[in-house]
BASEVEX-10383 format. One record per residue (C-alpha): chain; x, y, z; residue in one letter. Coordinates in nm, 3 decimals, m for minus. Example, Ala and Ser with C-alpha at 12.3 -4.5 7.8 and 13.67 -1.06 7.14 Angstrom:
BEGIN
(r A,(1.230,m0.450,0.780),A)
(r A,(1.367,m0.106,0.714),S)
//
This chain:
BEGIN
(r A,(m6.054,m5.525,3.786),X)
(r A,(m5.760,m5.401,3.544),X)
(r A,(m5.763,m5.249,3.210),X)
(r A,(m5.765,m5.582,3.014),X)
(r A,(m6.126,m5.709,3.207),X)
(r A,(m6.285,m5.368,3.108),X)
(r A,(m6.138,m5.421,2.726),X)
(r A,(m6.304,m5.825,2.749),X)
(r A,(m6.639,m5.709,2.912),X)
(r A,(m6.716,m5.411,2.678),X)
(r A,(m6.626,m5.666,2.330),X)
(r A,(m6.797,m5.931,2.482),X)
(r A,(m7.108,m5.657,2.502),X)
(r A,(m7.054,m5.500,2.163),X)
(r A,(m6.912,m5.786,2.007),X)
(r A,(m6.613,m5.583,1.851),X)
(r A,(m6.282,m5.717,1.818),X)
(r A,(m6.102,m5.709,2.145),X)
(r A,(m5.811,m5.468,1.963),X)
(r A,(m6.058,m5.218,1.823),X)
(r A,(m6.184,m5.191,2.199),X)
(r A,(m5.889,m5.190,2.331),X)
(r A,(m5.792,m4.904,2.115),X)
(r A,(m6.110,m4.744,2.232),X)
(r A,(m6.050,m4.792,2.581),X)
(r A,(m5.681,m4.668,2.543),X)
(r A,(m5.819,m4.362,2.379),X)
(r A,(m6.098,m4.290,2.669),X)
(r A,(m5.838,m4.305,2.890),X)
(r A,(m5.602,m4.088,2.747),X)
(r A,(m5.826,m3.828,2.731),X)
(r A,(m5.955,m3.839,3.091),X)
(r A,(m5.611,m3.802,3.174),X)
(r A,(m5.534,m3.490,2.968),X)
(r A,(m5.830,m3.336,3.067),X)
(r A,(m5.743,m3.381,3.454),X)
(r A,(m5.347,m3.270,3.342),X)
(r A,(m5.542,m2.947,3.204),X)
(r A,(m5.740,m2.918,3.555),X)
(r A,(m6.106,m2.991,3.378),X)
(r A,(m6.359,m3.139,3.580),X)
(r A,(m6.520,m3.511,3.440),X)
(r A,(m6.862,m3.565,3.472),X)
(r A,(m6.984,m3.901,3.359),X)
(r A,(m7.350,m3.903,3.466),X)
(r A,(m7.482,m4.176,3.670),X)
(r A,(m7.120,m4.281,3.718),X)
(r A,(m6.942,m3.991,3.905),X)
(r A,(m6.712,m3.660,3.900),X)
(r A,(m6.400,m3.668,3.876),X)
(r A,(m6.189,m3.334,3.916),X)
(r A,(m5.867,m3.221,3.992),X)
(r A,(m5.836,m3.048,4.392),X)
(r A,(m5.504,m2.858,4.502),X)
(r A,(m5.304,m3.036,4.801),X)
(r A,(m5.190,m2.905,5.086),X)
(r A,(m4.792,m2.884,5.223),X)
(r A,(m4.774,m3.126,5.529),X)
(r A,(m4.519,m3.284,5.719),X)
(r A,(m4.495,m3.699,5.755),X)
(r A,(m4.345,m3.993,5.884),X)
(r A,(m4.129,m4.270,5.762),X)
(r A,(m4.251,m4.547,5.936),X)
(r A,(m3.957,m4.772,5.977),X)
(r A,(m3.701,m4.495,6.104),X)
(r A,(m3.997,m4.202,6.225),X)
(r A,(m3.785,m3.917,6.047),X)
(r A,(m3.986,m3.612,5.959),X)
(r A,(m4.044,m3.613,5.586),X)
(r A,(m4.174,m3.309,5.418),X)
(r A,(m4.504,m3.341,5.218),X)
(r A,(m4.486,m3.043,4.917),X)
(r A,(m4.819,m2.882,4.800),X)
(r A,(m4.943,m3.048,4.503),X)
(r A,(m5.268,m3.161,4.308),X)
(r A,(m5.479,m3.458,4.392),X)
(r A,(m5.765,m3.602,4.146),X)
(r A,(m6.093,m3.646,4.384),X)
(r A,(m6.363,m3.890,4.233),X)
(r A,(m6.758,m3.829,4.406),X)
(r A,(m6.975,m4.131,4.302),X)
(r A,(m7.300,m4.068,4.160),X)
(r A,(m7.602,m4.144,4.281),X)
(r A,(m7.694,m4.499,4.125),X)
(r A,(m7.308,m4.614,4.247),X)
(r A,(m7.358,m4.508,4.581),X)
//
């Protein structure tokens, strides 16, 4: 499913305009991504958490020659469904 099946399913729900929920969508999305830039935790009940978890430094392959890559520490967004997705 992609961005423009979410934006047809929620007007064909509410009936809206597909550009008004498109806007909407745009907006809910923007949002979930500053707040996971800002290191905020999402809770959407009945759906699932979303937060932001720090990454460790590792080392890795490249598959087609086997050099050693190196992995550098980062931050990786973790999503834990809720209970009724599970």
């Amino acid at each position: 499913m992609i961005k423009q099946d979410i934006v047809n399913r929620v007007a064909e729900k509410t009936g809206l305009p597909k550009s008004r929920v498109e806007m909407a969508v745009d907006a809910f999305f923007e949002a979930m991504k500053q707040a996971l830039k800002n290191g905020y935790r999402i809770e959407l009940r009945g759906f699932g958490v979303f937060s932001v978890r720090p990454r460790k430094r590792g080392i890795g392959r490249n598959p087609k020659t086997g050099a050693v890559v190196p992995i550098p520490e980062g931050k990786t967004i973790r999503f834990k469904p809720g209970k009724e997705l599970r």
